[in-house]
N, C-alpha and C positions, 0 to 999 in steps of 0.2 A: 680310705678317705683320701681324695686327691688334694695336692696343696695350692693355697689359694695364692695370689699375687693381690697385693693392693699397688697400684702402680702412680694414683694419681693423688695430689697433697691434702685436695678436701676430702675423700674417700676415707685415709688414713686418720685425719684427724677427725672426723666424725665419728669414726670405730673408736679410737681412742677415748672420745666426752661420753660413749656411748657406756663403754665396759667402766668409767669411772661412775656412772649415772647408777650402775648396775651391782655397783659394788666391788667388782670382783679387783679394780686396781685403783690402787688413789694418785691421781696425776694432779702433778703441778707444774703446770703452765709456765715457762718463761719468755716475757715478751721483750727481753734484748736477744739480739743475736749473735754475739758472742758469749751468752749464759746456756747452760743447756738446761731442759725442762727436767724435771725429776717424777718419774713412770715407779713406782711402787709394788709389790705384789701384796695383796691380801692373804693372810695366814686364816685359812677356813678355819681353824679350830680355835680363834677367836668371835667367829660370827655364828650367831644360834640361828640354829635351822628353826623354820619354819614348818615345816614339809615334817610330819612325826606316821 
């Protein structure tokens, strides 16, 4: 699998709203800029599959 580059600001954060839309990480946003945002991982074996 070749590795990707995201190079550009709205690119990155749109991935970002996207995988949080999706589950897989819980972001929180900070809209000062001396705050930094808090990016989260999800622990799958707290979320029930679906998919049996």
């Amino acid at each position: 699998m070749r590795i990707g580059k995201v190079s550009a600001q709205a690119t990155h954060h749109r991935s970002v709203k996207d995988l949080h839309a999706f589950g897989y990480i819980r972001y929180e946003p900070s809209f000062k800029r001396n705050c930094k945002s808090k990016v989260l991982a999800v622990s799958f074996r707290d979320v029930k599959s679906e998919v049996r």
